[in-house]
C-alpha positions in Angstrom: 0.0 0.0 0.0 2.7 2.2 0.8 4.3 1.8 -2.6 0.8 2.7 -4.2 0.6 5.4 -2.4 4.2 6.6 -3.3 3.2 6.0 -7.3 0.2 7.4 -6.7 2.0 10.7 -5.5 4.3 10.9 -8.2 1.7 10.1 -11.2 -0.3 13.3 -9.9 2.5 15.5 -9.3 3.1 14.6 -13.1 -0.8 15.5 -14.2 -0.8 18.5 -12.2 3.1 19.8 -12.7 3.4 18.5 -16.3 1.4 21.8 -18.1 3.4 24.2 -16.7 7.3 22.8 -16.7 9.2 21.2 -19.3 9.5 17.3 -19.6 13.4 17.0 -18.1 12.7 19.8 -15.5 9.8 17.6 -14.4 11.5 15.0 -14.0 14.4 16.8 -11.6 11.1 17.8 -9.9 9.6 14.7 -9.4 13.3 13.2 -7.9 12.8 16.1 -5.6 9.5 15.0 -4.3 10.5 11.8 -3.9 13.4 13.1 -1.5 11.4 15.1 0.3 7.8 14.5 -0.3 6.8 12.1 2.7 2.9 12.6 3.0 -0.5 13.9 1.6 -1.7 16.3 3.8 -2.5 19.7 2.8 1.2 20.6 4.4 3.1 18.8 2.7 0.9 19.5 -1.0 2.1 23.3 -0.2 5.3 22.8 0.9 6.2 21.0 -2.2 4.6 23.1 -4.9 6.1 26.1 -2.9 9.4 24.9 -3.3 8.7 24.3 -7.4 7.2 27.7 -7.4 10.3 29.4 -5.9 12.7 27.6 -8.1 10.7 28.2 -11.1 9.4 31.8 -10.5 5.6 30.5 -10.3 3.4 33.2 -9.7 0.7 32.9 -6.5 -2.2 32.4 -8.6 -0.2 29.7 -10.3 0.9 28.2 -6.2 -3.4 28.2 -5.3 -4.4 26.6 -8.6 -1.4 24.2 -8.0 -2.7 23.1 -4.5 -6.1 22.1 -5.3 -5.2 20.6 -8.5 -2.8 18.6 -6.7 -4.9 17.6 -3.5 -7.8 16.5 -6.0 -5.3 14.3 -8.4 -3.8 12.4 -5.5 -7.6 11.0 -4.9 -8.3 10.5 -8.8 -8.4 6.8 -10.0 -5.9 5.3 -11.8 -7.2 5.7 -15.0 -7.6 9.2 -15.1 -3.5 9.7 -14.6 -0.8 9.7 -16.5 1.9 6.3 -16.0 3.9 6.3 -13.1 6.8 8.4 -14.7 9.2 6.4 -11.8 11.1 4.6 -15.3 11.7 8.1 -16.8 13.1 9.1 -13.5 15.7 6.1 -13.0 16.8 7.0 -16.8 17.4 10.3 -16.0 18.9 9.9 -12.3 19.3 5.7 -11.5 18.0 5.4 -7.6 21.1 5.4 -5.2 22.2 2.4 -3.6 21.5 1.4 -0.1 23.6 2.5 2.6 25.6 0.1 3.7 24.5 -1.8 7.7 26.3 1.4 10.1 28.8 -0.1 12.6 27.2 -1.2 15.9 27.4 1.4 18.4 26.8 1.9 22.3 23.1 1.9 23.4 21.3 5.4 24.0 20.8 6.6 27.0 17.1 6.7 27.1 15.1 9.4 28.7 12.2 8.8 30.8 8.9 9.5 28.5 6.9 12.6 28.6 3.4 12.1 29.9 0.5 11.1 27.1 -1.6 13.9 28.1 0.9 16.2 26.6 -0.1 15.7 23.2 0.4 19.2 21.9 3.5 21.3 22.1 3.2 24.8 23.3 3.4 27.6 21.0 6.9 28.3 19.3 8.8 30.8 19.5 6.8 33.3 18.6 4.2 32.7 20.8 6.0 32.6 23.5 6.4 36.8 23.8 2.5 36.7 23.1 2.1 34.6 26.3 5.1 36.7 28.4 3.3 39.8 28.1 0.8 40.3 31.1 -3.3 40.1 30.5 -5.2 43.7 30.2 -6.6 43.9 33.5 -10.2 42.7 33.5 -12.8 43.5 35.7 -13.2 42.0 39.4 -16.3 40.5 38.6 -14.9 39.2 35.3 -11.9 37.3 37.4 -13.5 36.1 39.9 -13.5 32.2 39.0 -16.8 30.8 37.3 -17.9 27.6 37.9 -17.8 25.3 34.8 -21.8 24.8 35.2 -22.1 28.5 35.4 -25.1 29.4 33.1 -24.6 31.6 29.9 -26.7 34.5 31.5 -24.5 34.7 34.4 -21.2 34.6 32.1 -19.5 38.0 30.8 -20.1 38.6 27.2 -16.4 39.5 26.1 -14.8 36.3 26.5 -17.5 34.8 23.7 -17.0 37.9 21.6 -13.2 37.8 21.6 -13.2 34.2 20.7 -16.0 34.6 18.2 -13.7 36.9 16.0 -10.7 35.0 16.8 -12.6 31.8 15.3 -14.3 33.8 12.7 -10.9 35.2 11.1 -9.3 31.6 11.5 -11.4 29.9 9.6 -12.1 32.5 6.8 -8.5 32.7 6.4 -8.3 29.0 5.9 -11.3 29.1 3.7 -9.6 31.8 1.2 -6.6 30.8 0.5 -6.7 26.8 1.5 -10.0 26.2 0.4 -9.6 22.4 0.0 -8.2 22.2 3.6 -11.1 23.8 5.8 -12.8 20.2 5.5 -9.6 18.7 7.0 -8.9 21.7 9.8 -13.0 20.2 10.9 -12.2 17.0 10.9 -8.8 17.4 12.7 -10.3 19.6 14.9 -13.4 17.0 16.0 -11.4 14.3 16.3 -9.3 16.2 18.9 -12.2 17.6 20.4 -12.9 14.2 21.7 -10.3 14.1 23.9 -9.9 17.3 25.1 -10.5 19.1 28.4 -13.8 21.7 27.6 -17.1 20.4 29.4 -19.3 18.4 27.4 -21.3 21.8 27.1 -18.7 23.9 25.0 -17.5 20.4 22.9 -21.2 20.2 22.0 -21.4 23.8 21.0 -18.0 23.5 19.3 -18.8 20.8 17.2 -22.3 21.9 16.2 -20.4 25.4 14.9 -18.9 23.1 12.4 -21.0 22.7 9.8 -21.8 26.2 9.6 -18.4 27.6 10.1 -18.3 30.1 7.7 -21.5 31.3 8.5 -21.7 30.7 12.4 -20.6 33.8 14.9 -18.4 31.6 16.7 -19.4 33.3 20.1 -19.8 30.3 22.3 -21.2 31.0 25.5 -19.2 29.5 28.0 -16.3 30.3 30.5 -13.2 31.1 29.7 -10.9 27.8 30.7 -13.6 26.1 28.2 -13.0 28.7 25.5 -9.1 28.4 25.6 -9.4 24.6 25.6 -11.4 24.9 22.2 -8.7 27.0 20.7 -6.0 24.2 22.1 -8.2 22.2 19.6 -8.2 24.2 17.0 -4.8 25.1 16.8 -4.1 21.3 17.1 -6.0 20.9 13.8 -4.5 23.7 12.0 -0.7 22.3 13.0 -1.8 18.7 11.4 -2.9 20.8 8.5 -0.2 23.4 7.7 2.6 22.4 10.6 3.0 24.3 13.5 5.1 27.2 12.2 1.6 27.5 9.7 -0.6 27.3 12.5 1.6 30.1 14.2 1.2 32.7 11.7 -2.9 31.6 11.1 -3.7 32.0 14.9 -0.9 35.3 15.4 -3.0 36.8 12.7 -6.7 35.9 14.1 -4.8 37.3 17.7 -4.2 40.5 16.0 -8.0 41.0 14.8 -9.5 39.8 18.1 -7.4 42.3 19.5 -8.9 45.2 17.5 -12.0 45.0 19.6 -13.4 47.0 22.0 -14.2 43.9 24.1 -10.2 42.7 24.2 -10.0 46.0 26.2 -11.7 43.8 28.8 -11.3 40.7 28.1 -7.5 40.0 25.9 -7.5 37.4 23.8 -3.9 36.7 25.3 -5.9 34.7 27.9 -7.2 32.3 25.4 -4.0 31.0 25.1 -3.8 29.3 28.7 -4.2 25.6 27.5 -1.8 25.9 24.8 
């Protein structure tokens, strides 16, 4: 299966690259993804026709066209590809030999394992000054501690608000310029959802969003713990999606419109990011 799925790679990347380069520069291309192509997410589909673009001067329009071309040929039948162009390649550049067995060596020490329940690393790098930099100071009222059964009535309104446009610019980010990917970001983000921390309350409200997410306000009603533990989900989906340096610049750049509210004067969206 694995070797199907390799071909399978390489007889799309031929389909979708072969209109727009010439046959032997194709073929350097397609030696490239075997290198360094090693799955079919929506990640590695950019990364790859990213680096094409940059060697070949490909213009943006040319990169988005690329990515959904290429995520819809790697799930195209046999049929409606062109041969597996791996003979063509092993003309042009024959496959290196294996290494040879390396010399036996000491055994590693072996560190003790990190807990399962952390599943998801924090926030890189740059992140991190987002999460140094103290709160806005909210109201007393707003941090006292709510109880997790608290009803919505009794719950400030800025937390939902912040969170709403925080959502809201995620996934309409995702949805313009990684169209094809928004149905993976949901399905990422549900399956983690599962196993996450939020009461069975907000998961409930999170997942029924879904289906509507371009539509929906985002603006669950719940407290704040609950609210940052959804956005631990979804940047655990968008990381799967794009890698976490992706993911990074997605949610710094939803941060940066939640902050443009007049709610994150009460409530900063900085405080969203206590699960992560």
């Amino acid at each position: 299966m694995a070797a199907d799925a390799i071909s399978q790679r390489r007889r799309a990347a031929a389909a979708v690259l072969g209109p727009v380069l010439e046959p032997a520069v194709l073929l350097q291309e397609l030696w490239f993804q075997h290198e360094h192509m090693r799955g079919d997410a929506v990640s590695d589909i950019i990364g790859f026709v990213d680096a094409v673009a940059r060697r070949h001067l490909l213009d943006a329009g040319t990169c988005k066209r690329l990515y959904a071309e290429f995520f819809k040929a790697l799930r195209l039948p046999e049929s409606q590809l062109p041969p597996d162009p791996w003979p063509a390649m092993q003309a042009l550049r024959p496959a290196p030999a294996p290494a040879p067995a390396p010399l036996p060596v000491a055994a590693p020490v072996v560190a003790p394992a990190l807990p399962v329940a952390v599943a998801i690393q924090p926030v890189a790098a740059a992140m991190a000054a987002v999460r140094s930099e103290p709160p806005l100071a909210a109201p007393a009222a707003m941090q006292a501690a709510l109880p997790a059964s608290a009803p919505a009535s009794d719950l400030p309104a800025e937390p939902p608000a912040v969170f709403g446009a925080l959502l809201r610019a995620i996934v309409q980010e995702v949805h313009r310029y990684h169209r094809e990917a928004l149905d993976e970001v949901r399905k990422d983000a549900l399956r983690a959802l599962d196993g996450s921390r939020a009461s069975a309350a907000a998961r409930s409200a999170y997942r029924e969003a879904w289906p509507r997410a371009l539509q929906h306000d985002w603006q669950l009603r719940h407290p704040p713990a609950d609210l940052a533990e959804l956005l631990r989900v979804t940047y655990h989906a968008l990381a799967e999606a794009f890698g976490r340096v992706g993911a990074e610049q997605i949610l710094q750049r939803g941060l940066r419109v939640a902050e443009s509210l007049p709610e994150a004067r009460l409530f900063s969206p900085k405080r969203l990011m206590a699960s992560m």
